[in-house]
C-alpha positions as CSV (number, residue, x, y, z in Angstrom):
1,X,191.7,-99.6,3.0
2,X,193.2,-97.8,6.0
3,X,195.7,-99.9,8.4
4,X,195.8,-99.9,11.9
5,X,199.1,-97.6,11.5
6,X,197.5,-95.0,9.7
7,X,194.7,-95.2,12.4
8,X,197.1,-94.4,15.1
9,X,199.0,-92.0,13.5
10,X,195.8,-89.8,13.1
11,X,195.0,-90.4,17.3
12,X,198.3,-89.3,18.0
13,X,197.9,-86.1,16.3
14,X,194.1,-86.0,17.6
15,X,196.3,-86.1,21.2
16,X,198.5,-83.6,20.5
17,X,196.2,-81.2,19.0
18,X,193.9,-81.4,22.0
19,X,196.9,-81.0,24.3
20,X,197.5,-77.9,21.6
21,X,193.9,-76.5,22.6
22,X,194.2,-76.6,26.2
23,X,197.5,-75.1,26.8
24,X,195.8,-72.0,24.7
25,X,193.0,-71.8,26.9
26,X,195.0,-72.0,29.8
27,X,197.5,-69.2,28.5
28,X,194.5,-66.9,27.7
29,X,193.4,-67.3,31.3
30,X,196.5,-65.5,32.6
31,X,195.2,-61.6,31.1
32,X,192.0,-62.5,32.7
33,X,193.2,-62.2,36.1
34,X,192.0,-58.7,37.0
35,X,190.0,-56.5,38.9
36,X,186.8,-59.2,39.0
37,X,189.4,-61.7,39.7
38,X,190.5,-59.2,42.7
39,X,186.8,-58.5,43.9
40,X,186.6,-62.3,43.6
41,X,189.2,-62.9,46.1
42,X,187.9,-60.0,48.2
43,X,184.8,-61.4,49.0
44,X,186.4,-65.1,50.0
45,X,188.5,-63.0,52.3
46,X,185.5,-61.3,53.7
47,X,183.2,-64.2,54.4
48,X,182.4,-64.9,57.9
49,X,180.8,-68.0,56.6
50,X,181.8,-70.9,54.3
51,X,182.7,-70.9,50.2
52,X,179.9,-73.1,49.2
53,X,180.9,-74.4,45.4
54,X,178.5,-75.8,43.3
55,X,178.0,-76.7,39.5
56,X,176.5,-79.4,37.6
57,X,178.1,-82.1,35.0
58,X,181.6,-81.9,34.8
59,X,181.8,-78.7,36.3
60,X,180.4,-80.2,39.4
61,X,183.3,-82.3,38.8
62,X,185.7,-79.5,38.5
63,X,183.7,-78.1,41.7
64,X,184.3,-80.9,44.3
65,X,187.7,-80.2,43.3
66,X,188.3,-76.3,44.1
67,X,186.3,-76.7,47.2
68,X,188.8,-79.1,48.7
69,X,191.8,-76.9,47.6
70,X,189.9,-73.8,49.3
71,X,188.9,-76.3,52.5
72,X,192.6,-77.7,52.3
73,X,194.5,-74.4,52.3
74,X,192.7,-72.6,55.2
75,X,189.2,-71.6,53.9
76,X,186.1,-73.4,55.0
77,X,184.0,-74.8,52.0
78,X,182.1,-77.5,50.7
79,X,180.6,-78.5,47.6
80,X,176.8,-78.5,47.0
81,X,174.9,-80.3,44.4
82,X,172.6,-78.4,42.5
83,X,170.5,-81.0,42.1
84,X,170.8,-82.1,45.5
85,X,170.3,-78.7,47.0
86,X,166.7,-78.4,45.3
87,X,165.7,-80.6,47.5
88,X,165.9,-80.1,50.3
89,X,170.3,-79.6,50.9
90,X,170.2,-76.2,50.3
91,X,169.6,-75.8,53.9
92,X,173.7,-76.1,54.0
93,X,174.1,-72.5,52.7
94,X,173.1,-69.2,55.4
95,X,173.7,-65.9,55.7
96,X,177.7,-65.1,55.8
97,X,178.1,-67.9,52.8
98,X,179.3,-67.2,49.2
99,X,178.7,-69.4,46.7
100,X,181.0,-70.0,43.7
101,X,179.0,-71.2,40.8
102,X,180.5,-73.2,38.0
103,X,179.0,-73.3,34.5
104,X,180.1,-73.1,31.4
105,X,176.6,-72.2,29.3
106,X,175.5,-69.9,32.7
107,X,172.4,-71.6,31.6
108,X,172.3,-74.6,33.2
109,X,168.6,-75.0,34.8
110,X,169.1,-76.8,38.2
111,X,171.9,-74.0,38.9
112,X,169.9,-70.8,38.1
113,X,167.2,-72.5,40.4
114,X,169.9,-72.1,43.2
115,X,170.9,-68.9,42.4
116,X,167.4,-67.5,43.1
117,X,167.5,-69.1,46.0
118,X,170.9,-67.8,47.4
119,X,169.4,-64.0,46.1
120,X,166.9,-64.0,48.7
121,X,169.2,-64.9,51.9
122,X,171.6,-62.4,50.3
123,X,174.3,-65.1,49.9
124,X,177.2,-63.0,47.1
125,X,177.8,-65.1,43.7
126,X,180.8,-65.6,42.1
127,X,180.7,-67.2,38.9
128,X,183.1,-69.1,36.6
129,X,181.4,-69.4,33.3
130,X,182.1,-68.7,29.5
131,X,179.0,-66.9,28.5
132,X,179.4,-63.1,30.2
133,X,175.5,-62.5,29.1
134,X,173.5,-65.1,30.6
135,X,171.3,-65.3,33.7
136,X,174.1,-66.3,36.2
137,X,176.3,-63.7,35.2
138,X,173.9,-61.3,35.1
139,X,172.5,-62.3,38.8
140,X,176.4,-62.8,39.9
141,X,178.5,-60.3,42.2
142,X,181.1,-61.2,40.6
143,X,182.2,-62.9,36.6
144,X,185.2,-64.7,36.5
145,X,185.6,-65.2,32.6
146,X,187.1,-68.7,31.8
147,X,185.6,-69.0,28.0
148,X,187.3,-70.9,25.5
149,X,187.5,-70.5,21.9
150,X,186.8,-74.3,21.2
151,X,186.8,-77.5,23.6
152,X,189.5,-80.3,22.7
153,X,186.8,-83.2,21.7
154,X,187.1,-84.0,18.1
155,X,183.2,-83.4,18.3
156,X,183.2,-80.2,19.8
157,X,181.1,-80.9,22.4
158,X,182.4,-82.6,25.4
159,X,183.4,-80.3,27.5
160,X,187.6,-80.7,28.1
161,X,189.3,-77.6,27.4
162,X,186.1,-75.6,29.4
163,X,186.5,-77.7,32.1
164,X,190.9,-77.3,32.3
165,X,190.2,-73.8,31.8
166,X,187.6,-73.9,35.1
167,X,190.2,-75.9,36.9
168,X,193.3,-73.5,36.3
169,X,191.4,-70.9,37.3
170,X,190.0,-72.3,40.3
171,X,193.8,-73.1,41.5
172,X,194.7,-69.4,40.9
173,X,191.8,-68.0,43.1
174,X,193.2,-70.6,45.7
175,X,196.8,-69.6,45.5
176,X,195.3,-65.7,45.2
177,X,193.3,-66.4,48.8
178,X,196.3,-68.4,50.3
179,X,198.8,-65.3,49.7
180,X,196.2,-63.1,51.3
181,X,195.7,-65.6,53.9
182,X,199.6,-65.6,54.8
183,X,199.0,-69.5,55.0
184,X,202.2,-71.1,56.2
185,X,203.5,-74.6,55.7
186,X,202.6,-74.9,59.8
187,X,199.2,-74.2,58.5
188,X,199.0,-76.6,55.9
189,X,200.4,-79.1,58.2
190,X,198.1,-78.3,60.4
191,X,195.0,-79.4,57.8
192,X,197.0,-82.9,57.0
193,X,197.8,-84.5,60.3
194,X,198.0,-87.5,58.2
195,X,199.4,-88.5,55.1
196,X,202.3,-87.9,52.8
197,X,201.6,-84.1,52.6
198,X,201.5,-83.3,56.1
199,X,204.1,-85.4,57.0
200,X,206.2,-83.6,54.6
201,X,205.3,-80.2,55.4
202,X,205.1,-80.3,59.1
203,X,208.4,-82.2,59.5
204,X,211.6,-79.9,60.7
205,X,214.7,-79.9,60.4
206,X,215.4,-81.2,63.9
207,X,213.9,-84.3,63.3
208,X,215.8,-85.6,60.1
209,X,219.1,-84.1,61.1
210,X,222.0,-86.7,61.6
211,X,222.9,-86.9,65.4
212,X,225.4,-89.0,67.5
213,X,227.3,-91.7,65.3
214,X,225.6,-90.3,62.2
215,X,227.1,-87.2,62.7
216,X,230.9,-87.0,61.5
217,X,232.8,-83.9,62.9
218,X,236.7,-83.2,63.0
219,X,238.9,-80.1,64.4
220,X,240.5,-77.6,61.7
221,X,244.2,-79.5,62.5
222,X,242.9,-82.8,61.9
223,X,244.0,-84.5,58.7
224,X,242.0,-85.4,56.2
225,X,243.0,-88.9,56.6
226,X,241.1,-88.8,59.6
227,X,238.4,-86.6,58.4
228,X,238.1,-89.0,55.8
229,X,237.9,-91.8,58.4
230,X,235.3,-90.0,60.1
231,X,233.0,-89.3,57.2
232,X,233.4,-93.3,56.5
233,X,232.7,-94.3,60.2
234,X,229.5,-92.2,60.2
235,X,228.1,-93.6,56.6
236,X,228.2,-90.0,55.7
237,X,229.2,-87.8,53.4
238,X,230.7,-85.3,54.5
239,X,231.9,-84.0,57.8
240,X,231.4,-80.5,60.2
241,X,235.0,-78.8,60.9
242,X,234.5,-77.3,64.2
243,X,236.6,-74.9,65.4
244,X,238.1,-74.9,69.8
245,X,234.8,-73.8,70.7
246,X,232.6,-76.6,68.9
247,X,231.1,-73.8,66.9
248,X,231.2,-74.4,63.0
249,X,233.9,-73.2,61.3
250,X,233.7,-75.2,57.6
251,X,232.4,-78.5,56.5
252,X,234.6,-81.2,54.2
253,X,232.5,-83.3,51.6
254,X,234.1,-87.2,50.0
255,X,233.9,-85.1,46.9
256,X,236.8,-82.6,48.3
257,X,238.9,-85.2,49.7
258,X,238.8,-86.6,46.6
259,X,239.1,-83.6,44.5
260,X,241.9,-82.7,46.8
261,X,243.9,-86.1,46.3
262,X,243.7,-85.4,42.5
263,X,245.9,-82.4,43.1
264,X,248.4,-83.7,45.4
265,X,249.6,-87.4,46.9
266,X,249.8,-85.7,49.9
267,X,246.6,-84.1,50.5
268,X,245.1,-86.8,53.2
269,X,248.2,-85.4,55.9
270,X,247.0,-81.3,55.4
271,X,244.9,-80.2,58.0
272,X,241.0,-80.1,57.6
273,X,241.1,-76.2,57.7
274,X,243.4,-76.1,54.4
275,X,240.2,-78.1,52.1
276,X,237.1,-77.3,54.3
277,X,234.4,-75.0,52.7
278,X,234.0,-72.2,55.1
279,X,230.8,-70.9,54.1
280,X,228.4,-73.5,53.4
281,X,224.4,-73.7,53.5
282,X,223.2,-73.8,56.5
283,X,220.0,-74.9,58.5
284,X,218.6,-74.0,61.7
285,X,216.5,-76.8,63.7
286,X,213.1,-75.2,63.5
287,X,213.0,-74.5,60.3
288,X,211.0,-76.7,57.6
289,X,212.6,-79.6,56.8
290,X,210.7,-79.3,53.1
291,X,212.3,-75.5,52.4
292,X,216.0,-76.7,53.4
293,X,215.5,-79.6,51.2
294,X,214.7,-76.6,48.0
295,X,217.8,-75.3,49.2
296,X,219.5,-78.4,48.8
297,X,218.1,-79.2,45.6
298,X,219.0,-75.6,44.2
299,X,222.2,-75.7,45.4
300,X,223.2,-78.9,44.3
301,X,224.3,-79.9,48.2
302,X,224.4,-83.0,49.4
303,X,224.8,-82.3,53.2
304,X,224.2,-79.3,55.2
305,X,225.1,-78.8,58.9
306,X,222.4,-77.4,61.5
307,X,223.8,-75.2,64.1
308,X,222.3,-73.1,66.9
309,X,221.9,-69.5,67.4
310,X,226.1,-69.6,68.6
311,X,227.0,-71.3,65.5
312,X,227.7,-74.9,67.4
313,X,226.9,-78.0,65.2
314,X,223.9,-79.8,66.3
315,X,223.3,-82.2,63.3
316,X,223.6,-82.6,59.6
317,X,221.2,-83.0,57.3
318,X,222.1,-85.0,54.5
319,X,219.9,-85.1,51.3
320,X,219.9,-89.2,50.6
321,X,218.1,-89.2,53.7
322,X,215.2,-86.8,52.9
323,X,214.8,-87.9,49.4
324,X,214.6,-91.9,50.9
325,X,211.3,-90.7,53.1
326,X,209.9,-89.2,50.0
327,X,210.6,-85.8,50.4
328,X,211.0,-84.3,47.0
């Protein structure tokens, strides 16, 4: 009689299979990206009207989906219901449309309906489907091959790797029209006034940077027992060196004060110009806040100092900070 271990144990290897099964299908997706993929991305790039994505099931699913990634990233769509649009809501689509179709059979009834329909306003098809000789990829502009050589249900017949598959590809026509696009992060921000996303992607540098009694600076004579007291006043951790013009000439971190102790008792009376780093990453004030926090991340830096156009020190951005408004 089998135990409840042994029935687990065969789940958890049911999970890891499937997992198995849909990171192949996703990896065969990647040769598939090629000249219909390109004429794919063409004709988004070309319509005058809006990407109208429909599909029934759980590629409707995978449907609502794309078409808010297309909408969200600077091309107009919506998602149509095939079922919906036979009666009566396929007054949504006109002339100037194209319509991405999503089905995995190319078979399914309520969607070839559509498709007949779209044919006589002369609205271009793009399908995603995993049967190349069927009646929407026959009546399609355009076939975007996501087949798979088996779905992930222990049945066989849920669809779960067809629909990941549909997905990934779906995200690589978006990412394909965004590059075309040259869609900024202004852009983006733009589409989220609201929300974590926007906030993160519209934010600069300006407005995070530590000003006034945030801010610790010190001149390249001062001693690092004062730089030190500096970096402390200001909760900080590190400090700008300026040079007798105010314009950046290094920057001092806690970690080199320290690391500089460690080498000799008498480190805190040398001047700041002696430890300072005189190089460091910088940031300018317009700039994302999001791409100097990559930088910051990449570089392993835990402060940065923001200067102008004549290299004078305007703020510090200090990576505690970002990472504290959920910038990440």
């Amino acid at each position: 009689m089998r135990d409840q271990r042994e029935d687990l144990s065969e789940a958890l290897a049911r999970a890891r299979e499937a997992i198995a099964i849909e990171a192949s299908a996703v990896q065969a997706l990647a040769e598939r990206v090629d000249d219909d993929f390109a004429r794919a991305v063409a004709l988004i790039l070309k319509c005058t009207g809006r990407v109208v994505v429909t599909g029934m099931g759980k590629s409707g699913a995978v449907g609502r989906k794309l078409a808010a990634t297309l909408a969200s990233t600077g091309t107009p769509a919506l998602f149509l219901h095939p079922a919906e649009g036979l009666h009566g809501d396929l007054g949504m689509v006109a002339a100037g449309d194209v319509l991405i179709v999503l089905s995995q059979s190319g078979w399914t009834d309520e969607v070839n309906a559509i498709i007949a329909a779209m044919k006589r306003i002369e609205v271009p098809i793009i399908a995603f489907t995993g049967r190349l000789h069927s009646p929407l990829a026959d009546q399609a502009a355009v076939n975007i091959n996501v087949s798979v050589e088996r779905e992930a249900c222990p049945l066989g017949l849920a669809p779960t790797a067809s629909t990941t598959a549909q997905m990934v590809m779906g995200d690589a026509l978006a990412a394909a029209v965004m590059t075309s696009r040259r869609f900024t992060r202004e852009d983006f921000a733009a589409l989220h006034p609201a929300g974590a996303l926007g906030d993160k992607a519209g934010r600069s540098v300006a407005e995070l940077m530590r000003q006034g009694d945030a801010l610790a600076t010190a001149g390249e004579d001062t001693w690092l027992r004062d730089v030190l007291f500096a970096i402390t006043s200001a909760r900080a951790g590190a400090a700008a060196v300026v040079d007798g013009q105010a314009r950046l000439a290094g920057i001092i971190t806690d970690g080199d004060i320290r690391r500089a102790l460690l080498s000799d008792d008498e480190a805190l009376s040398k001047p700041a110009a002696e430890v300072m780093t005189r190089d460091p990453k910088l940031a300018g004030p317009e700039e994302p806040a999001i791409e100097a926090l990559q930088l910051m991340k990449e570089y392993k830096i835990g402060d940065m100092p923001v200067i102008d156009e004549e290299r004078r020190v305007l703020g510090m951005l200090n990576l505690k900070d970002m990472l504290d408004l959920g910038m990440e």
